[in-house]
Biopython code that builds the backbone (N, CA, C, O; Angstrom):
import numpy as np
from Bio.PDB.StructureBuilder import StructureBuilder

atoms = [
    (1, "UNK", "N", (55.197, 120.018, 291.771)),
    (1, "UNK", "CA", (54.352, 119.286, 290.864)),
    (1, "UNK", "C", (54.637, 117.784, 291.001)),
    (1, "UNK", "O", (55.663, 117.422, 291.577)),
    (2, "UNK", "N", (53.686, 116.810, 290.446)),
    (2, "UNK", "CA", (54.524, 115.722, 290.581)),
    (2, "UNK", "C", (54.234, 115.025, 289.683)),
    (2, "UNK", "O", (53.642, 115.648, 288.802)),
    (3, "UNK", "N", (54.387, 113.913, 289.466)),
    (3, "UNK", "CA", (55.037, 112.777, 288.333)),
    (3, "UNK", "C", (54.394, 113.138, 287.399)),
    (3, "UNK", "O", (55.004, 113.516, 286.399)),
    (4, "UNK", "N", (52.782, 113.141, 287.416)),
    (4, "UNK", "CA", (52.081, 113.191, 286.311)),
    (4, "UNK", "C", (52.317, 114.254, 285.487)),
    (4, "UNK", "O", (52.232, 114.163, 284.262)),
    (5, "UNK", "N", (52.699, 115.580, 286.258)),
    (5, "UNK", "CA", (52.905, 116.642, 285.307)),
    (5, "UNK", "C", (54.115, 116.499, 284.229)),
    (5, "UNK", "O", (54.122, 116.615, 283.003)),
    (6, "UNK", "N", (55.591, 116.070, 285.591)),
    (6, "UNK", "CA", (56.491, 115.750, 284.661)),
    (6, "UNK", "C", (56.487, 115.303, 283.498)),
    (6, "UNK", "O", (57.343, 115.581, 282.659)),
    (7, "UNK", "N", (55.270, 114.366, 283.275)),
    (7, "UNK", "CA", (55.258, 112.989, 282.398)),
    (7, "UNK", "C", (54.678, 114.088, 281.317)),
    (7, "UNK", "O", (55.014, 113.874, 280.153)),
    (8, "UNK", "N", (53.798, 115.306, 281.576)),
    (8, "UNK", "CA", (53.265, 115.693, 280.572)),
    (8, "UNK", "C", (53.823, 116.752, 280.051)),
    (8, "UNK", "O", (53.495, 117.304, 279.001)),
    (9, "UNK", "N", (54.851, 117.110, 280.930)),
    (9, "UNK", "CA", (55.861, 118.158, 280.576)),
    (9, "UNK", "C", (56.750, 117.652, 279.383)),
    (9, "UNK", "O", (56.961, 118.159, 278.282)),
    (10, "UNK", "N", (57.264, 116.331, 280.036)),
    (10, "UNK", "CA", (58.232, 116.138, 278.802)),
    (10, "UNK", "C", (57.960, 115.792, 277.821)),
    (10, "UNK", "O", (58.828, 116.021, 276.979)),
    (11, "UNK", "N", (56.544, 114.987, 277.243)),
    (11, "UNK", "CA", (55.604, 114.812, 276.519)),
    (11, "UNK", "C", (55.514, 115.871, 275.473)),
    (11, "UNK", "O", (55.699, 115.657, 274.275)),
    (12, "UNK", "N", (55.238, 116.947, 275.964)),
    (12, "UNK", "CA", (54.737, 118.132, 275.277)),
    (12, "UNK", "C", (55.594, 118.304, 274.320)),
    (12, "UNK", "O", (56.817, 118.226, 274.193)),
    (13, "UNK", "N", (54.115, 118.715, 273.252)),
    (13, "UNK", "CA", (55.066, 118.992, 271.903)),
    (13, "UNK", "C", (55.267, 120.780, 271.505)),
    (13, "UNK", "O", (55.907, 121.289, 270.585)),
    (14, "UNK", "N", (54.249, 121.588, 272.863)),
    (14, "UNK", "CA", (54.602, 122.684, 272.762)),
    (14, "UNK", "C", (55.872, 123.007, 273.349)),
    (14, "UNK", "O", (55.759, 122.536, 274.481)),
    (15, "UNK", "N", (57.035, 123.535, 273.268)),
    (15, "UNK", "CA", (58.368, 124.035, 274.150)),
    (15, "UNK", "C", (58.947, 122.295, 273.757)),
    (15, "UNK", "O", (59.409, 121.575, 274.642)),
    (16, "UNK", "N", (58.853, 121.977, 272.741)),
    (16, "UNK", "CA", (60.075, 120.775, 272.606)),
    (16, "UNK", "C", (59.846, 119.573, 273.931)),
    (16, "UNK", "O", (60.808, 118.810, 274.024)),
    (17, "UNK", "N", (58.881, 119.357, 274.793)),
    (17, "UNK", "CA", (59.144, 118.469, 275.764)),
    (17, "UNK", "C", (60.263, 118.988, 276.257)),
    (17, "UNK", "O", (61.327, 118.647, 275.742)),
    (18, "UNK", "N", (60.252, 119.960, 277.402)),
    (18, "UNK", "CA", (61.520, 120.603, 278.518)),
    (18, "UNK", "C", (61.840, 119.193, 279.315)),
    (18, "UNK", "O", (61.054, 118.246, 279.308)),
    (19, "UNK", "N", (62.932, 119.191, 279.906)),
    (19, "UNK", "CA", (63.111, 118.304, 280.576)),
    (19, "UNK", "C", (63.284, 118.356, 281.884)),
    (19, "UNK", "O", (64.304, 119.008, 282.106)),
    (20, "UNK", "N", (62.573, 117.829, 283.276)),
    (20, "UNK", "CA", (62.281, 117.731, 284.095)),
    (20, "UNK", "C", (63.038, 117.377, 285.622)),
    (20, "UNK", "O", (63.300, 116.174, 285.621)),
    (21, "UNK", "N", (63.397, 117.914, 286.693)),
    (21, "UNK", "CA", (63.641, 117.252, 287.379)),
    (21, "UNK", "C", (63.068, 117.769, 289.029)),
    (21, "UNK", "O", (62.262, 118.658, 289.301)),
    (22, "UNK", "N", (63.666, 117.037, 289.755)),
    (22, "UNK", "CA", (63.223, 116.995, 291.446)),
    (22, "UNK", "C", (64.027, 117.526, 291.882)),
    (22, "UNK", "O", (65.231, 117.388, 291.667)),
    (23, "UNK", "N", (63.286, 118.512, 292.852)),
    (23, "UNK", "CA", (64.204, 119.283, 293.492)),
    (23, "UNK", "C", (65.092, 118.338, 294.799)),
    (23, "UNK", "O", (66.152, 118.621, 295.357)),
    (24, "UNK", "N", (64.545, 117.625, 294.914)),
    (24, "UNK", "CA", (65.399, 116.540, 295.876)),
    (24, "UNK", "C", (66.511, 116.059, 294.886)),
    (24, "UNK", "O", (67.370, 115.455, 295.529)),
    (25, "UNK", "N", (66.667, 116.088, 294.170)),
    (25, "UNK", "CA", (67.676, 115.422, 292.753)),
    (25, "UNK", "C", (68.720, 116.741, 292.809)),
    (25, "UNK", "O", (68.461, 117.937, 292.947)),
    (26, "UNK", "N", (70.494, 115.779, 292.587)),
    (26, "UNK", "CA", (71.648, 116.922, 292.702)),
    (26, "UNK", "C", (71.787, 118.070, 291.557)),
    (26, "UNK", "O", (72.006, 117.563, 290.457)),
    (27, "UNK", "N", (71.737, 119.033, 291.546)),
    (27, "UNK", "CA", (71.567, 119.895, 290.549)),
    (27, "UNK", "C", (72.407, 118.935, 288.998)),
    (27, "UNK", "O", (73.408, 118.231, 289.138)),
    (28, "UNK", "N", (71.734, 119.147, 287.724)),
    (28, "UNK", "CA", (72.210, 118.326, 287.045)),
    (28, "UNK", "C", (71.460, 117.095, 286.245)),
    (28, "UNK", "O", (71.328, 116.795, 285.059)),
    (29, "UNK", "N", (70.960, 116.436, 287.730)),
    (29, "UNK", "CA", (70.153, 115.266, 287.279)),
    (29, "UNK", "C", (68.360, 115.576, 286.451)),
    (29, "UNK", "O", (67.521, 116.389, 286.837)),
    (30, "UNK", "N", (68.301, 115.041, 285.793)),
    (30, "UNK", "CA", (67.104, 115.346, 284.557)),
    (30, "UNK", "C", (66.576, 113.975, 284.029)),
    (30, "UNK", "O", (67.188, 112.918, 283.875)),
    (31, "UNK", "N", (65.220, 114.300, 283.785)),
    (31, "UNK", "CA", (64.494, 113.260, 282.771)),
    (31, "UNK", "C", (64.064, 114.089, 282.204)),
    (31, "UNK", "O", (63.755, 115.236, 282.525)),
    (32, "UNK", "N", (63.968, 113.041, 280.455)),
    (32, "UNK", "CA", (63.374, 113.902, 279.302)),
    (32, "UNK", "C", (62.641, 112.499, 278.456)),
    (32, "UNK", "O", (62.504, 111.470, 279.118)),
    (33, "UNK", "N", (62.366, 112.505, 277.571)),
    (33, "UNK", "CA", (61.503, 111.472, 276.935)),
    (33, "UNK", "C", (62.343, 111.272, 275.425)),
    (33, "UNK", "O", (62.448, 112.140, 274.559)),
    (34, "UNK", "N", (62.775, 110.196, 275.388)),
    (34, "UNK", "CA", (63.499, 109.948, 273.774)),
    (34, "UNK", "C", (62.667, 109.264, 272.790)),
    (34, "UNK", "O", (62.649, 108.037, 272.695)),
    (35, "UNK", "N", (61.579, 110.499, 271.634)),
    (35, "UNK", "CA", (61.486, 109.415, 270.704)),
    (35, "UNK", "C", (62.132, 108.997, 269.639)),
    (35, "UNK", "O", (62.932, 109.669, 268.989)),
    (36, "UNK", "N", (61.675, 107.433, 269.348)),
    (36, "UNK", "CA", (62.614, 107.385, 268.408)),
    (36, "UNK", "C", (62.135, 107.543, 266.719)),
    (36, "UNK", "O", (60.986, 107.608, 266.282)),
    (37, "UNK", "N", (63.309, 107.575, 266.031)),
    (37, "UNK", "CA", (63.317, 108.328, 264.602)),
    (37, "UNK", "C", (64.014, 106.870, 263.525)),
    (37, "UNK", "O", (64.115, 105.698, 263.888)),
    (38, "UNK", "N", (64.323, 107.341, 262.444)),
    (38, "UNK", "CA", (64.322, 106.586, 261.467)),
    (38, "UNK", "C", (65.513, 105.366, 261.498)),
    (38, "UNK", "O", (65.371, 104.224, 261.060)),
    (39, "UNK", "N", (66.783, 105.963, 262.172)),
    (39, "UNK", "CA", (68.009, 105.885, 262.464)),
    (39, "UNK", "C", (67.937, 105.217, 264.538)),
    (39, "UNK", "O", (68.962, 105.018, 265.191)),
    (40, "UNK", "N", (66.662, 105.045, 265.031)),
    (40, "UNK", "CA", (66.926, 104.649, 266.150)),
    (40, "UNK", "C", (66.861, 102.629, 266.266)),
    (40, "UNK", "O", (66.503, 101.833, 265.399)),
    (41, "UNK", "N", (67.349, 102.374, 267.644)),
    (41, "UNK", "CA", (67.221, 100.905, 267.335)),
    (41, "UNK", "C", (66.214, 100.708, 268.336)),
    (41, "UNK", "O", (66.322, 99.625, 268.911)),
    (42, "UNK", "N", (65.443, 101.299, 268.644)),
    (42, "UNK", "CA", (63.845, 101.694, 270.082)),
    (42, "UNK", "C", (63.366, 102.106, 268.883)),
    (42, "UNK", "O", (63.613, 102.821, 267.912)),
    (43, "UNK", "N", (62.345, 101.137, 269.495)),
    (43, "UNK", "CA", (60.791, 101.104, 268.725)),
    (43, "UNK", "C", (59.438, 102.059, 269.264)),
    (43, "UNK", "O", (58.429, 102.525, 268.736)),
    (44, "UNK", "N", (59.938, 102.054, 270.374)),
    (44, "UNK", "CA", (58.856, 102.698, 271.242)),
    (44, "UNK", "C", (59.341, 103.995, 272.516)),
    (44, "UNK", "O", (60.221, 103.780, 273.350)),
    (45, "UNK", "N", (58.942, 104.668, 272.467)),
    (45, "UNK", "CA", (59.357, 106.436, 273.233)),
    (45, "UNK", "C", (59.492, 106.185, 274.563)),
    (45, "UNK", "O", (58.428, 105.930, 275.126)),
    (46, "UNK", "N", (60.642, 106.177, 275.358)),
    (46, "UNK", "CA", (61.157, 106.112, 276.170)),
    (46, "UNK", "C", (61.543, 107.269, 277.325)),
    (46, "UNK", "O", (61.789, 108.346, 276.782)),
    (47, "UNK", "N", (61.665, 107.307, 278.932)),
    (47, "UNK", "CA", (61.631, 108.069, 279.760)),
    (47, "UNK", "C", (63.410, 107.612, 279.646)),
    (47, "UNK", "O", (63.815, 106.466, 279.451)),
    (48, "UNK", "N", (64.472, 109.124, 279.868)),
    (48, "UNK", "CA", (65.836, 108.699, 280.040)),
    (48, "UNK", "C", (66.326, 109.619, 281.260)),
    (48, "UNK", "O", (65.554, 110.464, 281.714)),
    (49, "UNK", "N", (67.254, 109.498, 281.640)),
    (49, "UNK", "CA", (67.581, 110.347, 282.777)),
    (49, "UNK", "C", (68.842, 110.910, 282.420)),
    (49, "UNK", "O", (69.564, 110.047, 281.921)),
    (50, "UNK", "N", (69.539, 112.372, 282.507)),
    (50, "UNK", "CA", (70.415, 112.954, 282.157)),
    (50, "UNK", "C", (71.070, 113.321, 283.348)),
    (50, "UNK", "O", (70.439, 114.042, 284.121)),
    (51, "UNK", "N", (72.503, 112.878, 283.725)),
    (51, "UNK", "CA", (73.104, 112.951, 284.566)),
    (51, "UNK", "C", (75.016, 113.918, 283.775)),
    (51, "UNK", "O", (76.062, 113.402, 283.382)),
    (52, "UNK", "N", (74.651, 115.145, 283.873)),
    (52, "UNK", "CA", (76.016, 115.589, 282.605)),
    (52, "UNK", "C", (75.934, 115.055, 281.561)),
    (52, "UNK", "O", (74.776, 115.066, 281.144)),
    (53, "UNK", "N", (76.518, 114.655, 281.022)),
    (53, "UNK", "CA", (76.823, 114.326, 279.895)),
    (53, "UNK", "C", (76.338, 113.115, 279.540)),
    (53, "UNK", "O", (76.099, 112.899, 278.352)),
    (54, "UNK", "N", (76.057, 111.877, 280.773)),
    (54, "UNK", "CA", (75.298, 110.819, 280.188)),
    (54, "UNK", "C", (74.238, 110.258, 280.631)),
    (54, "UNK", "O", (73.778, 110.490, 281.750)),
    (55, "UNK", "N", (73.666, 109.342, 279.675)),
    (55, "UNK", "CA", (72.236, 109.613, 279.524)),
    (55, "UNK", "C", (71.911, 107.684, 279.668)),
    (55, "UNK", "O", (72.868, 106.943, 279.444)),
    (56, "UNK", "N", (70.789, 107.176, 279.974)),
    (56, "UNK", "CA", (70.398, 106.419, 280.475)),
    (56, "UNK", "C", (69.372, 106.054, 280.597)),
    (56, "UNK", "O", (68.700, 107.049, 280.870)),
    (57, "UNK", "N", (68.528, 104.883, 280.562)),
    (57, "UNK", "CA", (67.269, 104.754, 280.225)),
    (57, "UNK", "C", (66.602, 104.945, 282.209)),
    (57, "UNK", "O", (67.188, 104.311, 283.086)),
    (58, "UNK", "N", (65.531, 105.762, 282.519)),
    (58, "UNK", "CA", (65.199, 105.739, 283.828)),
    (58, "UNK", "C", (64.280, 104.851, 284.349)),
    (58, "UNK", "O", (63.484, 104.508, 283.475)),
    (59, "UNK", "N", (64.089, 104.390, 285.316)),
    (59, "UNK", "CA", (63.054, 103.599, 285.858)),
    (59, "UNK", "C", (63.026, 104.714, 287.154)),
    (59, "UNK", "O", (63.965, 105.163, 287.811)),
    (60, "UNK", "N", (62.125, 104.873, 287.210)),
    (60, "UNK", "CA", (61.438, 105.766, 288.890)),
    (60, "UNK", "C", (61.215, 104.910, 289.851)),
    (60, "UNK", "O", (60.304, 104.095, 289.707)),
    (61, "UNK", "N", (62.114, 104.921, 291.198)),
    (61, "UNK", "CA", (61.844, 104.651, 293.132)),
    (61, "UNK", "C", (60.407, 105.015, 292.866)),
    (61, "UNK", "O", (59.856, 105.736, 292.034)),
    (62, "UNK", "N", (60.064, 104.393, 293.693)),
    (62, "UNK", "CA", (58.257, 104.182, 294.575)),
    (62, "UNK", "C", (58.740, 105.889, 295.545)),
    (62, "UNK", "O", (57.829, 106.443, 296.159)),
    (63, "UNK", "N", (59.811, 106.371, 295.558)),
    (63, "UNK", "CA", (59.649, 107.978, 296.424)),
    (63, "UNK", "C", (59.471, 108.587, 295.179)),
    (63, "UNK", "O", (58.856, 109.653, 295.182)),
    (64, "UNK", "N", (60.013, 107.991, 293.754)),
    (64, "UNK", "CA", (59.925, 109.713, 292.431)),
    (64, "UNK", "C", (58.258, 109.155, 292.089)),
    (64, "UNK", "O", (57.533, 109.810, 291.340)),
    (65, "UNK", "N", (57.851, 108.038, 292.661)),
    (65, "UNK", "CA", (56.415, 108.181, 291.997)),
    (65, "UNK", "C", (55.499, 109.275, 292.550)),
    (65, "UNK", "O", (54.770, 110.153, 292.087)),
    (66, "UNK", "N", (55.928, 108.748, 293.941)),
    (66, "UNK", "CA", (55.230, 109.973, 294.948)),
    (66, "UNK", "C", (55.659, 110.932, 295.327)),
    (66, "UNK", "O", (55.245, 111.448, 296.366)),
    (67, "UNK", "N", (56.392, 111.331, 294.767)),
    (67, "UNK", "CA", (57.348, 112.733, 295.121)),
    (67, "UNK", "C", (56.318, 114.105, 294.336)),
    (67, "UNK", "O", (55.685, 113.997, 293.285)),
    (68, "UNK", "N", (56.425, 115.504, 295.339)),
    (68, "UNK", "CA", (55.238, 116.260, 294.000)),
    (68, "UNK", "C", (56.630, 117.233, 294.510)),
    (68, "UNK", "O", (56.452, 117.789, 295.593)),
    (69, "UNK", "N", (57.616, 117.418, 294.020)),
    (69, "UNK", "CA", (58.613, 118.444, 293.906)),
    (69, "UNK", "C", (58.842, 118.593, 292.767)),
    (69, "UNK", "O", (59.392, 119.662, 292.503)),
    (70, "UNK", "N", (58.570, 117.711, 291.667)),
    (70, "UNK", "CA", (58.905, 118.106, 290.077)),
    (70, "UNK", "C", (58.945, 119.350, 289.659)),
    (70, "UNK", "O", (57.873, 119.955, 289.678)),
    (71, "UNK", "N", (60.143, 120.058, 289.181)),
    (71, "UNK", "CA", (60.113, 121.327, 288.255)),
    (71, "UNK", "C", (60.702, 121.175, 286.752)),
    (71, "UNK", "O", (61.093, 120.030, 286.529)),
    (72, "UNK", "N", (60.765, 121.563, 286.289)),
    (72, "UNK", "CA", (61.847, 122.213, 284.712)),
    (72, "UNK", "C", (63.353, 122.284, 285.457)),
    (72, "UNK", "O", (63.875, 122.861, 286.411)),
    (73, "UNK", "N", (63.662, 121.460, 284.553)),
    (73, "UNK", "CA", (64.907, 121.343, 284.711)),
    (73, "UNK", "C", (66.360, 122.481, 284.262)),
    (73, "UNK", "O", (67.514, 122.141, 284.524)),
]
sb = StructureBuilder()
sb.init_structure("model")
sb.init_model(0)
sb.init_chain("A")
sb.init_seg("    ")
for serial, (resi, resn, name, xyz) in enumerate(atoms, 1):
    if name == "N":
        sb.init_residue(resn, " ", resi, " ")
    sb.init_atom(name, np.array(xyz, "f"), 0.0, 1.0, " ", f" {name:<3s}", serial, name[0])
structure = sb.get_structure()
């Protein structure tokens, strides 16, 4: 699949927004979408990338734009 689905995968408010990754990506690595809540200091819903345990705001390579390997993470 590729980006666009991801984008609507993690989006989704059916199944919690699953979180997403490339099969070219080391088992592990993930994007998910953080919105924010009452208690956040982001104003606006954000793409993050989950690498174990920590987490990070993502920007996507010109290859994850065009990449169509996207699955569920």
């Amino acid at each position: 699949m590729n980006i666009g689905w991801a984008i609507a995968q993690i989006q989704s408010t059916i199944g919690s927004g699953k979180p997403c990754r490339r099969k070219a990506w080391p088992v592990g690595i993930a994007i998910a979408l953080q919105k924010p809540d009452a208690n956040s200091k982001m104003t606006e819903p954000y793409v993050y990338l989950i690498a174990g345990s920590t987490r990070a705001p993502w920007t996507p390579a010109q290859a994850d734009l065009l990449a169509d390997d996207y699955e569920f993470a």
